[in-house]
Phi, psi and omega in degrees: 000134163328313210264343225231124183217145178280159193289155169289154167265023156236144173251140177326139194087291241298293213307007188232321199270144211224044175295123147002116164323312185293341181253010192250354169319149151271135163281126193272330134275186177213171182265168177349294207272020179101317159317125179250136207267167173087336182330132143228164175265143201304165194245152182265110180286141185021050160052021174270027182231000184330171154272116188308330186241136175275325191234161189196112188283150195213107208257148177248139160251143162323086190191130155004286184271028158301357229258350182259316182306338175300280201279261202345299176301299186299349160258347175081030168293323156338273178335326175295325168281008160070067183206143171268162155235139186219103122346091185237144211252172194215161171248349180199156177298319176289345159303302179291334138305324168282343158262051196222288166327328177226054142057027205270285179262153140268338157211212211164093107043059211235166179260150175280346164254026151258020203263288175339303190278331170316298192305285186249050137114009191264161155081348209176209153275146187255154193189145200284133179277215125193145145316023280226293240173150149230163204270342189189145157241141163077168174128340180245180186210180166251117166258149173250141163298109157014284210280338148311314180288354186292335185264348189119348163307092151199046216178123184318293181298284211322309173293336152327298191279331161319307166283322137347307221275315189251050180305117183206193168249122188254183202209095141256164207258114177240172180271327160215137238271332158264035184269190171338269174302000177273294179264355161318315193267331166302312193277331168245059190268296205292315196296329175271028178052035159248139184263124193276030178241336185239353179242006185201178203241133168245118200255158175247129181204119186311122183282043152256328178281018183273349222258330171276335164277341149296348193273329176258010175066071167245350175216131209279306174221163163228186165219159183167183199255158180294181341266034151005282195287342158295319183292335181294328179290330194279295172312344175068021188226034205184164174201156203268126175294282173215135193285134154327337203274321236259337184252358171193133203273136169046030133357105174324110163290230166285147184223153167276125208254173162172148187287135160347306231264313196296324184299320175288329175292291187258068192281345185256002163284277185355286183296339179283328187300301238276327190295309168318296186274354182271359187251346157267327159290292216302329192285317193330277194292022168281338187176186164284313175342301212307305199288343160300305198271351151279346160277357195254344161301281210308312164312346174275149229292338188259005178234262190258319169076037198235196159264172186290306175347323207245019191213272192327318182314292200296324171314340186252000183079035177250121174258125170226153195248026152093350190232017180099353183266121196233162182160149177277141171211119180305325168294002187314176191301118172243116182267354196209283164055073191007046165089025160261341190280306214263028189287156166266086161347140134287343187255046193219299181293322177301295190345303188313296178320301195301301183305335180271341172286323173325283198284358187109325173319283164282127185269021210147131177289134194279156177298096188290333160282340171300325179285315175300300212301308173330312185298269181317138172253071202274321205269348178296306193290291167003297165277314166337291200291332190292298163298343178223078139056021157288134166326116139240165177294126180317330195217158171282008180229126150267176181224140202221142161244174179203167234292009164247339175124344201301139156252138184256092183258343181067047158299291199233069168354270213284327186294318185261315129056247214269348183289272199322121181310337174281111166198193190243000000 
């Protein structure tokens, strides 16, 4: 990619670290049993780069982008860094902050503005955060409920005039109150002029549970991550409004989270989990096999608990919205994108920020670059990245526009902030 340069070849450490080729290589396959074959574990000058902790625990939600933190174990990329990584399924986001928090996981499979809202005291408890990566852009969606798109809601302005038309209390769903899927649905709530804190109810419900609670009408729409929004279609009781890519392009998702202290405490654990998983993205987005074959891992039971089906479409970018419109998108669920998907922006973190000050969430504006730099773990992803021959980006800021036209460059935080006529 243009915006994208390759690292030197040594990164800060690398002359005293002495990793193997072999564990810092991508592996282009696996054998018969799952395996990627040839595995041995990097070897350490004088141990001083070991990983402190042999096992690390990583917490999940059912959900699509679990899939690199998934595959880094189940192919045994872990082991090359000499780490187990253990997988643990979680049932709600707010469970996995709190076991982040009292140390229950060491890191986590996490939405990125609940990483945010932790560090400073919204959404939870407050506790120093941290940033190691993030695992996917794009990839989540907006759903309606069946009986909305039956009046003509199938679409943001549509759903405007429907409710215009039909004043009732209408309910949407997000996953957690700063996460994502919280603002994902707030900005295009807001983009289609309805203000979601005086014109609509915004409810929190954990995402294996959206597609049953729109199945007993407890929610008019939701937003959430695959494959959710697929299973509604499949289930006949949902329809896809707008994919997130629709409302910000490669969008920041989910990330890999850990509390300050575990990152200051074990930093050579850190990198190595972060090395593991960037070599299961990398694998992910190699091909179709690959990405066949991370749905039909992740749909099993001890993961996602869905059909393959109900994963393998969207991954591949075929979309269909439930009302008969089917169509390809380049924009799908992205894991890698030779080290663009998973750098951690500051301004992918700052955004978060902009939002939460938007809706209230934050009463006063935060030092917004001070706090990503505190967060993002830029220069630990570096030497990560460094060692196995990943792209990183010339600047901590990107620049994007989304789906009202506003462009987001994380320049002037608090100036865009405060710009939008929709705000609380």
């Amino acid at each position: 990619m243009s915006s994208l340069s390759k690292p030197a070849k040594e990164t800060p450490d690398m002359s005293r670290r002495t990793v193997i080729k072999a564990a810092a290589a991508g592996v282009a396959g696996v054998t018969a049993s799952g395996m990627v074959p040839g595995l041995q574990a990097a070897v350490y000058a004088a141990g001083s780069d070991k990983p402190e902790k042999e096992e690390v625990r990583i917490g999940f939600i059912p959900l699509t982008d679990c899939a690199s933190v998934v595959m880094a174990s189940v192919l045994g990329f872990d082991k090359k860094y000499g780490i187990k990584i253990i997988p643990t399924k979680e049932a709600s986001w707010a469970g996995v902050r709190d076991k982040l928090v009292n140390g229950e996981l060491d890191m986590a499979h996490v939405l990125y503005g609940l990483v945010y809202g932790v560090h400073l005291g919204i959404g939870g408890p407050k506790k120093d955060m941290a940033v190691l990566m993030t695992l996917n852009n794009n990839g989540q969606a907006i759903s309606l409920s069946k009986a909305l798109a039956d009046k003509g809601a199938v679409d943001g302005p549509s759903l405007a005039k429907v409710m215009a038309a039909n004043p009732r209390e209408y309910t949407f769903a997000g996953t957690f109150p700063t996460g994502t899927h919280a603002m994902w649905m707030h900005y295009w709530l807001a983009a289609a002029g309805i203000n979601p804190l005086s014109g609509a109810k915004l409810i929190t419900v954990p995402p294996p549970q959206m597609v049953a609670n729109m199945r007993v009408g407890n929610m008019d729409g939701f937003c959430v991550g695959e494959p959710w929004n697929h299973r509604a279609i499949i289930d006949g009781i949902g329809i896809t409004a707008n994919t997130t890519q629709d409302i910000w392009k490669d969008h920041p998702e989910k990330v890999l989270g850990a509390t300050g202290e575990f990152v200051q405490k074990y930093p050579n654990t850190a990198r190595a989990v972060m090395m593991a998983v960037l070599e299961a993205s990398r694998w992910i987005d190699a091909g179709l096999q690959n990405k066949m074959k991370m749905a039909e891992t992740v749909a099993q039971k001890a993961y996602i608990n869905t059909s393959v089906d109900a994963i393998n479409q969207r991954i591949l970018g075929r979309y269909q919205n439930g009302l008969g419109k089917t169509w390809d998108d380049p924009n799908h669920m992205k894991f890698f994108g030779d080290g663009a998907v998973t750098y951690p922006y500051l301004s992918d973190g700052m955004w978060f920020l902009t939002q939460h000050k938007r809706w209230g969430l934050l009463k006063s504006h935060p030092d917004y670059l001070g706090v990503a730099k505190a967060i993002n773990q830029t220069a630990l992803y570096k030497e990560a990245a460094g060692a196995l021959k990943i792209s990183v980006p010339k600047s901590d800021l990107r620049s994007s526009k989304l789906i009202d036209g506003v462009v987001w460059d994380g320049k002037e935080p608090a100036k865009y902030a405060d710009g939008f006529k929709i705000k609380a």
